[in-house]
Residue, then its C-alpha position, 0 to 999 in steps of 0.5 A: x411841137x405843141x397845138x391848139x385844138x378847141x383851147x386844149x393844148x396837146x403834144x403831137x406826139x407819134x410812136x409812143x403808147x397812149x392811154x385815152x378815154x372817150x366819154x359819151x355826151x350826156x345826157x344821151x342814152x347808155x350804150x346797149x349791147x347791140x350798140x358794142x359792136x359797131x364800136x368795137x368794128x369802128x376801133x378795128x377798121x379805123x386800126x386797119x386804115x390808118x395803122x396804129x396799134x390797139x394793144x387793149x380797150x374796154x367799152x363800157x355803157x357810157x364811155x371807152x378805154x384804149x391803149x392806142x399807139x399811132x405812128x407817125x404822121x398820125x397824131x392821137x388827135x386824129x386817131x380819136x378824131x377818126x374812131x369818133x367820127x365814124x363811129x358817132x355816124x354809125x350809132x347815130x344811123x341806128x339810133x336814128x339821131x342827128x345829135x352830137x354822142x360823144x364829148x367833144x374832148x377826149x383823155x389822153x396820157x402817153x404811158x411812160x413805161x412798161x409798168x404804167x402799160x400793165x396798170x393802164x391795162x389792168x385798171x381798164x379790165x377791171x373797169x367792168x367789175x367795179x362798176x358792177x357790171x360782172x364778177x369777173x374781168x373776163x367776163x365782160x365780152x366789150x374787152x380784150x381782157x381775154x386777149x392776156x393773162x391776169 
């Protein structure tokens, strides 16, 4: 079945590996470390509450990676919908704003099979070390890099 969200036209699909971004509205400030946790306890209490899997993620000073995987009925939409509204409250309260902090649209691919998955997952590990954030994958705490072996 295919639906329309804010002219974006998207599958609702269920029980299948997604591989989302999720960008933070410029020109807002970039994330601090303080600012990590509250994202990374969104993404758990929000995996928690409506139970789909979170099978890696990176967080990076400007945006977010995640291999999400909602069962049905929950759609991507509504778990993105779901980390980002808690979270942009949350954020908001300490930054002690009102204002909009993630892009309205977010970027989704459903994986398609086991070797996509293990791309997916190296491309977001590394994602630190080509941004030169730290020599390492491992080294950047906002991942769960440490969770697998490279």
């Amino acid at each position: 079945m295919i639906c329309s969200m804010s002219g974006v036209h998207r599958l609702r699909l269920s029980d299948r590996i997604f591989f989302v971004t999720v960008n933070l509205r410029r020109p807002l400030p970039r994330f601090t470390e303080a600012e990590f946790p509250l994202i990374l306890a969104t993404l758990e209490e929000s995996r928690r509450r409506l139970g789909f899997a979170l099978c890696g993620y990176v967080l990076m000073p400007d945006h977010w990676h995640a291999l999400l995987g909602p069962r049905a009925p929950l759609t991507i939409s509504r778990l993105v919908q779901d980390v980002k509204y808690v979270s942009a409250r949350r954020l908001n309260r300490q930054r002690q704003s009102h204002d909009p902090l993630w892009q309205h649209q977010f970027w989704d691919r459903f994986v398609r099979h086991n070797r996509e998955f293990g791309q997916r997952l190296h491309y977001m590990h590394f994602n630190p070390v080509r941004k030169g954030l730290v020599a390492k994958p491992e080294d950047w705490r906002w991942s769960s890099c440490r969770n697998f072996s490279l």
